[in-house]
VONULO-675981 format. One record per residue (C-alpha): residue number from 1; residue in three letters; x negated, y, z negated. Coordinates in Angstrom, 1 decimal, always signed. Layout:
N
resi; resn; c1; c2; c3
NUM; ALA; X; Y; Z
...
! end
This chain:
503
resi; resn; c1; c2; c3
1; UNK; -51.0; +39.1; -34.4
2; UNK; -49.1; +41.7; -36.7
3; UNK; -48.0; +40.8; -39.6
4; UNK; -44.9; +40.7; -41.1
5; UNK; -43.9; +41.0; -44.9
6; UNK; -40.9; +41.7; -47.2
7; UNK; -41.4; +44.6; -49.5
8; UNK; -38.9; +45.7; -52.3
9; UNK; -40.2; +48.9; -52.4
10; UNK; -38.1; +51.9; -51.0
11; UNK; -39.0; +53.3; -47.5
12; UNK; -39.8; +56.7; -49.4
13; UNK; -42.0; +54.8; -52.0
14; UNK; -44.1; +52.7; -49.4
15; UNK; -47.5; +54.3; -48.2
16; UNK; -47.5; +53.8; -44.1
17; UNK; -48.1; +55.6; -41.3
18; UNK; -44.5; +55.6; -40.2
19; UNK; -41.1; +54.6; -41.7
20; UNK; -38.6; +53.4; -39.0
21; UNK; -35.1; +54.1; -39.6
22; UNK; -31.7; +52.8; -37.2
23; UNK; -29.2; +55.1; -35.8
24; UNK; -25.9; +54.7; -33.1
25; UNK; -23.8; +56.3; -31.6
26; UNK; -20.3; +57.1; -33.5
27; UNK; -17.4; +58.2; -31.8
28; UNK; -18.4; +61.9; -33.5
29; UNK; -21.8; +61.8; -32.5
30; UNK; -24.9; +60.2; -34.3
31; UNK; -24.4; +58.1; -36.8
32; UNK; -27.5; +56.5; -39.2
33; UNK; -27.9; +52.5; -40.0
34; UNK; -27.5; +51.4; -42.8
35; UNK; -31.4; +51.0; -44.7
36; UNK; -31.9; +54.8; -43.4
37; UNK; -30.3; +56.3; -46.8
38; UNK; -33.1; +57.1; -49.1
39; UNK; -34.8; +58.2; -45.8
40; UNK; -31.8; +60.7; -45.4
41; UNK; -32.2; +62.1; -49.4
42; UNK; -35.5; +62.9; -48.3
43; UNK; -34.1; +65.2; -46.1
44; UNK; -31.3; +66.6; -48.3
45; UNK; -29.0; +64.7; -45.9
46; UNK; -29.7; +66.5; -43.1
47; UNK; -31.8; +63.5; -41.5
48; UNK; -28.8; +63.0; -38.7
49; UNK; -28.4; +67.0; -37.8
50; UNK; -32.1; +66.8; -37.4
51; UNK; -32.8; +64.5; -35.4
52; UNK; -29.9; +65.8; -33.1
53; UNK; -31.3; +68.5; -32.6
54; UNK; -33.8; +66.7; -30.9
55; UNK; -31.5; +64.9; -28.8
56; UNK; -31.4; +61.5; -30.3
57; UNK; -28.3; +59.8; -29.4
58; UNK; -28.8; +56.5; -30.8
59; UNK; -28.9; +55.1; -27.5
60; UNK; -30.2; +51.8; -27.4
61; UNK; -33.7; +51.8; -27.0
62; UNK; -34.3; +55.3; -27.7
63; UNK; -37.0; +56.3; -29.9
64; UNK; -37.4; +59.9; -31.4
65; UNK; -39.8; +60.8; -33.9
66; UNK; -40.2; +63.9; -36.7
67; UNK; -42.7; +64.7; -39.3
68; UNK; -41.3; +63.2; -42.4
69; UNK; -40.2; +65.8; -45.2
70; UNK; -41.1; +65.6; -49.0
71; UNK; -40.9; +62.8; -50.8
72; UNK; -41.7; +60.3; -48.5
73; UNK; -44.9; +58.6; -48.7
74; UNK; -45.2; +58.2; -44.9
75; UNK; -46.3; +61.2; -42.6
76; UNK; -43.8; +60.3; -39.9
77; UNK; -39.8; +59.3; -39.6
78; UNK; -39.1; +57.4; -36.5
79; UNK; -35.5; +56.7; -35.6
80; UNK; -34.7; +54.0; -33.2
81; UNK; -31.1; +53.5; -31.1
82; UNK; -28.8; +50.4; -31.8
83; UNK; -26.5; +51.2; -29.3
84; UNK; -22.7; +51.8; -30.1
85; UNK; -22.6; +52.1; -34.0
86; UNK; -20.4; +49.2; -35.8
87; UNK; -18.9; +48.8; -38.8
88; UNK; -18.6; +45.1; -39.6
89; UNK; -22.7; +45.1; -39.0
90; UNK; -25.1; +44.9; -35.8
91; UNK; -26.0; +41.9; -33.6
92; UNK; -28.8; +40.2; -33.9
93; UNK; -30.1; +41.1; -30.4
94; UNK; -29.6; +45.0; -31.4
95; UNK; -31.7; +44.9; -34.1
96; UNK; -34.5; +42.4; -32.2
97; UNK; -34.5; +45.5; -29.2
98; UNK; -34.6; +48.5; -32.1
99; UNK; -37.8; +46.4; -34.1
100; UNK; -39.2; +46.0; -30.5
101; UNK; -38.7; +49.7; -29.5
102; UNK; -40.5; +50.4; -32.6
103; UNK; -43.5; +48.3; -32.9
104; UNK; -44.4; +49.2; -29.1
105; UNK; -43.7; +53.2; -30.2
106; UNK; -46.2; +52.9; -32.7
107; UNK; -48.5; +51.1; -31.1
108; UNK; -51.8; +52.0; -33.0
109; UNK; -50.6; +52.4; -36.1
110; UNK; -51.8; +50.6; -39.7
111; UNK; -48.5; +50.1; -41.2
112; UNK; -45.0; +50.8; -40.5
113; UNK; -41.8; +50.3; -43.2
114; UNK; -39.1; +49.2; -41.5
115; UNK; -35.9; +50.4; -43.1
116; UNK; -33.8; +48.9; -40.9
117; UNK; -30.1; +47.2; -41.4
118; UNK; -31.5; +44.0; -43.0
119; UNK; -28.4; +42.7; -45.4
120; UNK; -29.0; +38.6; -44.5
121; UNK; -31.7; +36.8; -43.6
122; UNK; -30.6; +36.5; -40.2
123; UNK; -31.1; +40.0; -39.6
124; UNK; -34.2; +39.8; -41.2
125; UNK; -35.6; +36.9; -38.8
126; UNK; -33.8; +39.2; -35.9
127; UNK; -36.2; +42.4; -36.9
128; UNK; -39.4; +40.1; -37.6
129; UNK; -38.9; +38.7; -33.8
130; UNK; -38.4; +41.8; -32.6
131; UNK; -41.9; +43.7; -34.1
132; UNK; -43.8; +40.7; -33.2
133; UNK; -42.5; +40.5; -29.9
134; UNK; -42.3; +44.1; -29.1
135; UNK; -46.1; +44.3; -30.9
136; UNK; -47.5; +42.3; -28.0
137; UNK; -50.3; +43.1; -25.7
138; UNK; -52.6; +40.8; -23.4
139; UNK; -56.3; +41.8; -23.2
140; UNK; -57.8; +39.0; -23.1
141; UNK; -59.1; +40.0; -19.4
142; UNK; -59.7; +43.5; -20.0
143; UNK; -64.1; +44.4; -20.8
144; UNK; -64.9; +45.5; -24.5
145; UNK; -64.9; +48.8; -23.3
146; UNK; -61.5; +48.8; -22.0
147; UNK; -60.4; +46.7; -24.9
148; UNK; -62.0; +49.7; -26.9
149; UNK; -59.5; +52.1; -25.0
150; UNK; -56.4; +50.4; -25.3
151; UNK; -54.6; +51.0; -28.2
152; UNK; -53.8; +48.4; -30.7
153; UNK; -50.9; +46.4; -31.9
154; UNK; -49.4; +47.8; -34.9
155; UNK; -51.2; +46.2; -37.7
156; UNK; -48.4; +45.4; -40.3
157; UNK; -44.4; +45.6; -40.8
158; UNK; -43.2; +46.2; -44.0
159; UNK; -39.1; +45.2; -43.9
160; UNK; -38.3; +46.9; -46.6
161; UNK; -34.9; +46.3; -49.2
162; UNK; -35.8; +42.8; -49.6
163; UNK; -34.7; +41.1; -53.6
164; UNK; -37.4; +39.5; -55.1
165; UNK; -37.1; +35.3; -54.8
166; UNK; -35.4; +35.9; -52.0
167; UNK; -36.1; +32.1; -50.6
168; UNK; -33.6; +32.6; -47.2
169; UNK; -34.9; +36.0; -46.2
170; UNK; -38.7; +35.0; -46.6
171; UNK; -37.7; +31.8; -44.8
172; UNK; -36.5; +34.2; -42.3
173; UNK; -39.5; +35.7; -42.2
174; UNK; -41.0; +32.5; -41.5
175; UNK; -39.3; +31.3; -39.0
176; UNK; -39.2; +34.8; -36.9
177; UNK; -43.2; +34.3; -37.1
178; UNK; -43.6; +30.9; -36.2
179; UNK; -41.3; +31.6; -32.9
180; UNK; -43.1; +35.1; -32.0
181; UNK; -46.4; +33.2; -32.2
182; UNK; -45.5; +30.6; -29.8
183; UNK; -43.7; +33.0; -27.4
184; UNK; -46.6; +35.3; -27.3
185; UNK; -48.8; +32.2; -26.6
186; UNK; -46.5; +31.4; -23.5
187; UNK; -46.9; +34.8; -22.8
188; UNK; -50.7; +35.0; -22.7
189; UNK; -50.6; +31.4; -20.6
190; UNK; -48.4; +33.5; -18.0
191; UNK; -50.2; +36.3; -18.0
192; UNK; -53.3; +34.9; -17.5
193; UNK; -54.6; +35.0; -14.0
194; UNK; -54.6; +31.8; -12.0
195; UNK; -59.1; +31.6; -11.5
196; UNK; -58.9; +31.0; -15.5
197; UNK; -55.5; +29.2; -16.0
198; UNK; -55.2; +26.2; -13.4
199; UNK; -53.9; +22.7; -13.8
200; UNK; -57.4; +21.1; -15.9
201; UNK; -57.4; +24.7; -17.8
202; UNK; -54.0; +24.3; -18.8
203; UNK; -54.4; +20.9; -19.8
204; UNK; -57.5; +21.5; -22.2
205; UNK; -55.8; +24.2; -23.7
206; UNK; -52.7; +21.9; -24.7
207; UNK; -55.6; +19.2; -26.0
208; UNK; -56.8; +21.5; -28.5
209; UNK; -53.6; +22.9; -29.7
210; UNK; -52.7; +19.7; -30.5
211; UNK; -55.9; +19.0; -32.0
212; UNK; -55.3; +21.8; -34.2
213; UNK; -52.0; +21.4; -35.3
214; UNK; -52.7; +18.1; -35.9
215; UNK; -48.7; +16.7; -35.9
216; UNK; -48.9; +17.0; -31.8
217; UNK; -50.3; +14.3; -29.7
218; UNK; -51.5; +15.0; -26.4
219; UNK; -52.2; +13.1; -23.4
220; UNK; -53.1; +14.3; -19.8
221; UNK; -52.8; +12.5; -16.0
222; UNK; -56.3; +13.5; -14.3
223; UNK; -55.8; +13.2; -10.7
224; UNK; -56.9; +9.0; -11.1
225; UNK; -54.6; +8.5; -13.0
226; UNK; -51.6; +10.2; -11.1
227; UNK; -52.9; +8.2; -8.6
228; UNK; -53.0; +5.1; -10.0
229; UNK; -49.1; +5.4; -11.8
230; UNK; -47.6; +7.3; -8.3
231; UNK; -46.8; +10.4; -9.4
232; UNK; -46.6; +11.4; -5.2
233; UNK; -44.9; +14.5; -5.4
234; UNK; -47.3; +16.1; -8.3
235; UNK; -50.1; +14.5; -6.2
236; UNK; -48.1; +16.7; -2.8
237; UNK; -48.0; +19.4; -4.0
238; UNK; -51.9; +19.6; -5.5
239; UNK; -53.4; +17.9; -2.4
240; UNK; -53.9; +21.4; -0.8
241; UNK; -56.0; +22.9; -3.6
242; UNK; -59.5; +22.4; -4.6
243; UNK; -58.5; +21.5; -8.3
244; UNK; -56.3; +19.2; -8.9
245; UNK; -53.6; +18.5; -10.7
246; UNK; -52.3; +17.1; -14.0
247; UNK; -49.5; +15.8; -15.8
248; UNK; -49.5; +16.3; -19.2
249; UNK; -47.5; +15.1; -22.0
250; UNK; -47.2; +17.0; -25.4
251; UNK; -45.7; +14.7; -28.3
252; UNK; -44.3; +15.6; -31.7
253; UNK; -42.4; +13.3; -34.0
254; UNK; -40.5; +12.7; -37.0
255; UNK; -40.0; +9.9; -39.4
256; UNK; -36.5; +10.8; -40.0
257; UNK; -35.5; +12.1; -36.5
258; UNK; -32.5; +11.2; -35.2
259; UNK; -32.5; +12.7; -32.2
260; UNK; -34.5; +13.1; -28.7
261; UNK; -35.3; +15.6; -26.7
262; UNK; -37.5; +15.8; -23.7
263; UNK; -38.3; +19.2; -22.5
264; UNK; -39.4; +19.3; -18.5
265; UNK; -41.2; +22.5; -17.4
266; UNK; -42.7; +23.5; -14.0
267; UNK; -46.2; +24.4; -14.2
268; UNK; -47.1; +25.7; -10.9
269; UNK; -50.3; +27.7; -11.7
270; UNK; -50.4; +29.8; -8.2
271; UNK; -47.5; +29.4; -6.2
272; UNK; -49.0; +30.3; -2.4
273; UNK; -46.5; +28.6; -0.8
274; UNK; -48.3; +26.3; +1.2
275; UNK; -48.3; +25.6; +4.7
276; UNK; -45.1; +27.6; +4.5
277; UNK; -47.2; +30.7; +3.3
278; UNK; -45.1; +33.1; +1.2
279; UNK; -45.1; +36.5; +3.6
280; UNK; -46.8; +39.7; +2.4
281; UNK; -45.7; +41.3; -1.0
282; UNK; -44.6; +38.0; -2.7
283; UNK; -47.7; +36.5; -3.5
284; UNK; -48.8; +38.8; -6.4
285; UNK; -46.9; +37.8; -9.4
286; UNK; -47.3; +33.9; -8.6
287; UNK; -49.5; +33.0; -11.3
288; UNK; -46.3; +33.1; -13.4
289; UNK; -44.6; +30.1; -11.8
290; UNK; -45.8; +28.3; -14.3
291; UNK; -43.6; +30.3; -17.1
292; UNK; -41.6; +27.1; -16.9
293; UNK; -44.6; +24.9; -18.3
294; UNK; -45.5; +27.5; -20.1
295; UNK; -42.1; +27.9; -22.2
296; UNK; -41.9; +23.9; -22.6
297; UNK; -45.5; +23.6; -24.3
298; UNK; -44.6; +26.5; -26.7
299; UNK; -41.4; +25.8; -27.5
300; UNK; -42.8; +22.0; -28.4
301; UNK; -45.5; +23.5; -30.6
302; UNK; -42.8; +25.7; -32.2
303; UNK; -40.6; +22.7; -33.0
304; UNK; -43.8; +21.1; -34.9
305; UNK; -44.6; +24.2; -36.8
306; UNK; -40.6; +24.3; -38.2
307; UNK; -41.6; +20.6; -39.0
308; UNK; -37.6; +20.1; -37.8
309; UNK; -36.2; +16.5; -37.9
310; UNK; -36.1; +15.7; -34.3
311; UNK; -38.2; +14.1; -31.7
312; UNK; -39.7; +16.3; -29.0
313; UNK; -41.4; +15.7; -25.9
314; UNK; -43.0; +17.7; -23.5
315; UNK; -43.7; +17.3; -19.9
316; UNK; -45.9; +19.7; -18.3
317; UNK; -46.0; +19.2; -14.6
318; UNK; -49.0; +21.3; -13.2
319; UNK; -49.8; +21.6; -10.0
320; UNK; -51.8; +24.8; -7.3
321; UNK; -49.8; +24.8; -4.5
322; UNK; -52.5; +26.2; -1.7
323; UNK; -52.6; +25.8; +2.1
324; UNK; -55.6; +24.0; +3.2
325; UNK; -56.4; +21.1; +5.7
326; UNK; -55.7; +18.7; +3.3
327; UNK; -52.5; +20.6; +1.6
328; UNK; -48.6; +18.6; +2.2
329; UNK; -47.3; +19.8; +6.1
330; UNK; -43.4; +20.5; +6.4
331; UNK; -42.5; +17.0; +7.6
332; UNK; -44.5; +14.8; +5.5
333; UNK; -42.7; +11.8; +3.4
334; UNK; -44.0; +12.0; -0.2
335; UNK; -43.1; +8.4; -2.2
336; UNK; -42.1; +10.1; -5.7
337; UNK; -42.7; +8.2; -9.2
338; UNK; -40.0; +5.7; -9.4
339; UNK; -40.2; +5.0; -5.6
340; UNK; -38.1; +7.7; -3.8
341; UNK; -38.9; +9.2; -1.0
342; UNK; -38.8; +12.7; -0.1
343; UNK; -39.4; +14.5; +3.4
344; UNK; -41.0; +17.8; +2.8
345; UNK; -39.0; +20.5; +5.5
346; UNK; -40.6; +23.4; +3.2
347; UNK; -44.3; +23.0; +1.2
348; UNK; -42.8; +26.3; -0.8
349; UNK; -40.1; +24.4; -2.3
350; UNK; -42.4; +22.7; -4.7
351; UNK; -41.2; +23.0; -7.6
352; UNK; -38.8; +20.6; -7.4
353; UNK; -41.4; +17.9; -6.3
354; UNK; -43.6; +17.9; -9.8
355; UNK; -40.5; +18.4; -11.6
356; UNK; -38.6; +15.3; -9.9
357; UNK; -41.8; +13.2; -10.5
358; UNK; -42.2; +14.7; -14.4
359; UNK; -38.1; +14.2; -15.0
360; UNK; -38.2; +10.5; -14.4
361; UNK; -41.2; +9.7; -16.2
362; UNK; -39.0; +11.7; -18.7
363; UNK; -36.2; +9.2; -18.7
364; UNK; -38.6; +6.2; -18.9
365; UNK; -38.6; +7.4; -22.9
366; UNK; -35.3; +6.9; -22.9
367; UNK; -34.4; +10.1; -24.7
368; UNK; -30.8; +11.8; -25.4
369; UNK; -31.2; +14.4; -23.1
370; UNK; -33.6; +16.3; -20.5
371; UNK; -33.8; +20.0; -20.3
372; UNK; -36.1; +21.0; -17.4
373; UNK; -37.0; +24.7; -17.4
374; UNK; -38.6; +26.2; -13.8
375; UNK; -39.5; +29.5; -12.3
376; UNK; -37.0; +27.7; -9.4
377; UNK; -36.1; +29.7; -6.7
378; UNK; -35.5; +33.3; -5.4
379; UNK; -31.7; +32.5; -4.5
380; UNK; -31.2; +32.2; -8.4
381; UNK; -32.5; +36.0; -9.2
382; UNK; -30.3; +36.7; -5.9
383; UNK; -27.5; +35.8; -7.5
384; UNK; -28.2; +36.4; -11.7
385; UNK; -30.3; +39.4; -11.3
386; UNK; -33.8; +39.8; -13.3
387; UNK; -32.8; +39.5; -16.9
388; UNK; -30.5; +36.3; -16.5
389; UNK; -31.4; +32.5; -16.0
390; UNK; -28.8; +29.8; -14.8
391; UNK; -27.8; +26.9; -16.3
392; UNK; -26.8; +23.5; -14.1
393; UNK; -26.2; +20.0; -15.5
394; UNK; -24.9; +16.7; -15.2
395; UNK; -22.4; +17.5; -18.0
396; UNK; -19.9; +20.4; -18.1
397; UNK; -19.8; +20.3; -22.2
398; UNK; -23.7; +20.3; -22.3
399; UNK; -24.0; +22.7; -20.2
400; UNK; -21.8; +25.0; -22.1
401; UNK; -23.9; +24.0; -24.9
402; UNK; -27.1; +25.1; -23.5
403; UNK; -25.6; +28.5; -22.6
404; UNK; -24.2; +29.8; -25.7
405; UNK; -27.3; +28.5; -27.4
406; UNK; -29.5; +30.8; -25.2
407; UNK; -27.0; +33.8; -25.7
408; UNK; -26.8; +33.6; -29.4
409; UNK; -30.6; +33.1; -29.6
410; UNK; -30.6; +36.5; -27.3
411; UNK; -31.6; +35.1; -24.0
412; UNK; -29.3; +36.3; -21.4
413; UNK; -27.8; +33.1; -19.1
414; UNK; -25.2; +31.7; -17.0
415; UNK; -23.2; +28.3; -16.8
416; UNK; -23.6; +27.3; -12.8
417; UNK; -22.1; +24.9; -10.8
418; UNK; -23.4; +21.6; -9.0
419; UNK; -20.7; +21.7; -5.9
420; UNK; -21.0; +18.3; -4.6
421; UNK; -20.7; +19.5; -0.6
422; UNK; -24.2; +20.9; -0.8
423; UNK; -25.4; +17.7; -1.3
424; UNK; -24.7; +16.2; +2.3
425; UNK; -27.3; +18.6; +3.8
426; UNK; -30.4; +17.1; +2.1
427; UNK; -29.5; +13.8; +4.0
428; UNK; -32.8; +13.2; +5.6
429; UNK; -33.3; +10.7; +9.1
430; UNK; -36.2; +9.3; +7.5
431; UNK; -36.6; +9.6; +3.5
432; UNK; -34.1; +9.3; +0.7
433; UNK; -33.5; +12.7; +0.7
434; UNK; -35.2; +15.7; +1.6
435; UNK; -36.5; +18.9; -0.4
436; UNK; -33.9; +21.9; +1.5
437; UNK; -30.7; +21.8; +2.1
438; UNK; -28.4; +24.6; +3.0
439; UNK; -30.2; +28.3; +2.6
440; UNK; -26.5; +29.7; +1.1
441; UNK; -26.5; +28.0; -2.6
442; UNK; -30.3; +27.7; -2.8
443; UNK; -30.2; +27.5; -6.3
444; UNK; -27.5; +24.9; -6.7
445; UNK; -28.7; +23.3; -3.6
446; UNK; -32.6; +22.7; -6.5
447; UNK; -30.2; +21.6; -9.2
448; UNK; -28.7; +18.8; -7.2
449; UNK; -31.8; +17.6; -5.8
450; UNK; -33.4; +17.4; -9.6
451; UNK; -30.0; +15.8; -10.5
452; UNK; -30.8; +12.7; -7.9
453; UNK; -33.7; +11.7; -10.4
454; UNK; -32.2; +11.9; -13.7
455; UNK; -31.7; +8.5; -15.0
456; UNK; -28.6; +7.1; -15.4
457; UNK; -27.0; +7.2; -18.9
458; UNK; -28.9; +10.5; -19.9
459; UNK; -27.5; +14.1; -20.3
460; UNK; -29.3; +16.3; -18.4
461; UNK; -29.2; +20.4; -17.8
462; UNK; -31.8; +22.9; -15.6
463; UNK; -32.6; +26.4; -16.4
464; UNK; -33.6; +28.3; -13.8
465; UNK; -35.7; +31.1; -15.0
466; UNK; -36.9; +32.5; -11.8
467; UNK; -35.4; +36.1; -12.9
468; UNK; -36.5; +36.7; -16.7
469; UNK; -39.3; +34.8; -16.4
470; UNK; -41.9; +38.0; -15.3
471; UNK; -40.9; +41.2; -15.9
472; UNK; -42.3; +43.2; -13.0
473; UNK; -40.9; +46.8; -14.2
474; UNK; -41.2; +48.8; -17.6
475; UNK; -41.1; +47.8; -20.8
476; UNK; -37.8; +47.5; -22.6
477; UNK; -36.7; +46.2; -26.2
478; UNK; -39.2; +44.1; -27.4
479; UNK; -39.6; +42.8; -23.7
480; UNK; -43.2; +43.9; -21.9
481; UNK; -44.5; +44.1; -18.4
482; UNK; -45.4; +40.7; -17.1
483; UNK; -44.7; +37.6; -19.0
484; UNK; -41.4; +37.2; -20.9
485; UNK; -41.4; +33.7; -22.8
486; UNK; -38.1; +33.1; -21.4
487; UNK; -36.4; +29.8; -22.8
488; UNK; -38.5; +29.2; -25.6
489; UNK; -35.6; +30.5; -28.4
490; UNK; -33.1; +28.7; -26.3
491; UNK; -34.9; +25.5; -26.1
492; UNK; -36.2; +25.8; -29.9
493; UNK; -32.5; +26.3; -30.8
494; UNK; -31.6; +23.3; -28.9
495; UNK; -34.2; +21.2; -30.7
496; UNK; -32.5; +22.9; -34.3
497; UNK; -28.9; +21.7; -32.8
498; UNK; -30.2; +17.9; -31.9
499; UNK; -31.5; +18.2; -35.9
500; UNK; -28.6; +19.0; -37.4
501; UNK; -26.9; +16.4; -35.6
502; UNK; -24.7; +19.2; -33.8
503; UNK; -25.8; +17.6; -29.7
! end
């Protein structure tokens, strides 16, 4: 991964391929970021008429470069946009989209110096997220000779400005790092295509994680074993493909916790629909229904690395939904851990099934509260759009909790309701309750069945990620094509808010 230093050096003194400056828009035109001034002597203050001429507006996400003048060490100036130009200093999420912009610009590159507005350390973390983010590529699938034509990450970021003993900017730095890693490992897990990641996969790779961190205990439900305890709807949903699936459970502790949290996430390694086959054109991208999984594993291993004061545990509930002669028909009554019962009216809402099953061996733990996080359904990008995920839950405060957490952390989301009149429809003649209810309200209609098996007594919310969660269309920020690691800064914030005693 690239890496990420502080440098008190000036952007003119430091030798790199590229220095990366900030500018916006003013209401008179282009205006430059603070950080870009010793950039602009360089060009006997003409930096800003310069790069006008070449049409930079300081749109956000606009990237425009020119040769650097005498006196910088650097060959090449790049200016990235921050969007409308401010003057009490720019948000977090600006500055995380300009470092993205810039690290996937100079993708190839040695070493940039990023002269960027970095006057606290939470706009330092904010411009270390968003190189290592927007630094990202996937290759693991590509041969050694198309791994020799792609171009590399940048190498190194040089955030320049920093005092020396700075202790809360290179804890900044710190903490930016630890969460890029573990975003960009959810990443790679839902990027990864579903013949190499599938339930036992997934499983082993969460063993040796923990293995390697060494302050993370793992445990994994074979197929036997989910048998054995009743797991029927994780069991439903895996019966149709040849491997089967798993449970797993990914531990991480602290003496002087005072808190729990128990992170749910749907891990749905191909999502065929079933017996009700998905039609033509949505089956391609559904080796990322198990983002979900994917974000609660990460966001777990993050928690560990922070070494925060708060109990986490995660429950990954992994599962190939295929259609076979052995796979769950619409009509079937699956007996859920805990002893529910279910009738199945649509094999392709299976998410809820392994998350209902997962959820109450949740509660079992007894912990504060349950966040499950799912690649859910289609009615929720219907109604939030691609970049946005919606929040339900059991408690209206919690729930508001949960969704300026995500905003502040940059993760675009939505408080939703759970109306109690789509409830009726899920009656079913023969089971407790049955997996569809009405078509309108699909995603509410998902957040009241997971809400029937949250246990009494414990606060509860579901993010439903089906929109952010895989970015089918171009790069943007320090976003790229194909897996997002939606929810893992909301969730790791959440775990920071239970250990400050703030839940």
């Amino acid at each position: 991964m690239t890496a990420v230093s502080l440098s008190t050096s000036t952007a003119a003194a430091l030798r790199a391929d590229a220095v990366v400056v900030a500018v916006a828009k003013g209401p008179k035109g282009l205006v430059l970021a603070p950080g870009a001034e010793v950039v602009d002597e360089a060009f006997e203050g003409r930096l800003a008429e310069v790069l006008t001429t070449l049409g930079a507006t300081g749109a956000a996400g606009e990237a425009v470069k020119v040769p650097a003048p005498a006196g910088l060490k650097a060959p090449l100036v790049l200016a990235v946009g921050l969007g409308e130009a401010a003057e009490d200093g720019y948000a977090a999420e600006a500055l995380r989209a300009a470092a993205g912009v810039a690290a996937r610009t100079l993708q190839g590159s040695k070493k940039a110096a990023f002269a960027l507005p970095a006057a606290d350390a939470t706009a330092v973390e904010a411009i270390t997220l968003g190189a290592l983010l927007g630094a990202y590529t996937f290759t693991a699938c590509r041969s050694e000779n198309g791994k020799a034509d792609a171009k590399a990450p940048l190498a190194e970021v040089a955030v320049t400005g920093a005092k020396r003993a700075d202790k809360a900017a290179k804890a900044a730095v710190e903490r930016g790092t630890v969460v890029a890693e573990e975003m960009n490992r959810a990443r790679d897990l839902v990027n990864m295509p579903p013949n190499d990641l599938f339930p036992k996969s997934f499983a082993d790779i969460a063993t040796t994680a923990g293995k390697e961190l060494g302050n993370v205990k793992v445990e994994v439900l074979d197929e036997k074993a989910l048998t054995k305890g009743g797991f029927g709807g994780i069991l439903g949903v895996g019966t149709g493909s040849a491997r089967s699936p798993r449970l797993v459970k990914v531990a991480y502790t602290h003496p002087k916790a005072k808190a729990s949290l128990a992170f749910v996430g749907k891990g749905i390694t191909y999502d065929s629909g079933g017996i009700s086959l998905k039609p033509a054109g949505h089956n391609e991208t559904m080796k990322c229904d198990m983002a979900g999984a994917g974000a609660v594993f990460a966001s777990v291993l993050a928690v560990a690395k922070l070494g925060l004061p708060v109990n986490v545990t995660g429950w990954l509930a992994l599962a190939e939904n295929m259609p076979s002669g052995s796979a769950t028909r619409p009509g079937d009554v699956l007996r859920m851990y805990g002893g529910k019962t279910v009738e199945v009216l649509n094999t392709d809402a299976e998410g809820r099934l392994v998350l209902a099953d997962a959820i109450v061996r949740a509660g079992e733990e007894k912990p504060g509260y349950i966040i499950d996080v799912a690649t859910l359904t289609g009615a929720m990008v219907m109604a939030l759009g691609s970049r946005t995920f919606g929040v339900m839950a059991n408690d209206d405060a919690f729930r508001g909790t949960v969704t300026e957490l995500a905003e502040a952390a940059g993760e675009p989301a939505w408080a939703m309701p759970l109306p109690a009149h789509l409830r009726g429809p899920m009656d079913s003649t023969v089971a407790d309750i049955s997996n569809m209810g009405e078509r309108m309200g699909g995603g509410l209609v998902a957040g009241l069945f997971l809400k029937e098996f949250v246990a009494d007594g414990i606060t509860w919310a579901h993010l439903d990620i089906a929109g952010p969660a895989f970015n089918e269309g171009a790069p943007f920020g320090y976003t790229p094509k194909g897996g997002t690691a939606t929810a893992v800064r909301t969730l790791v914030a959440l775990a920071e808010h239970a250990a400050d005693g703030k839940l």
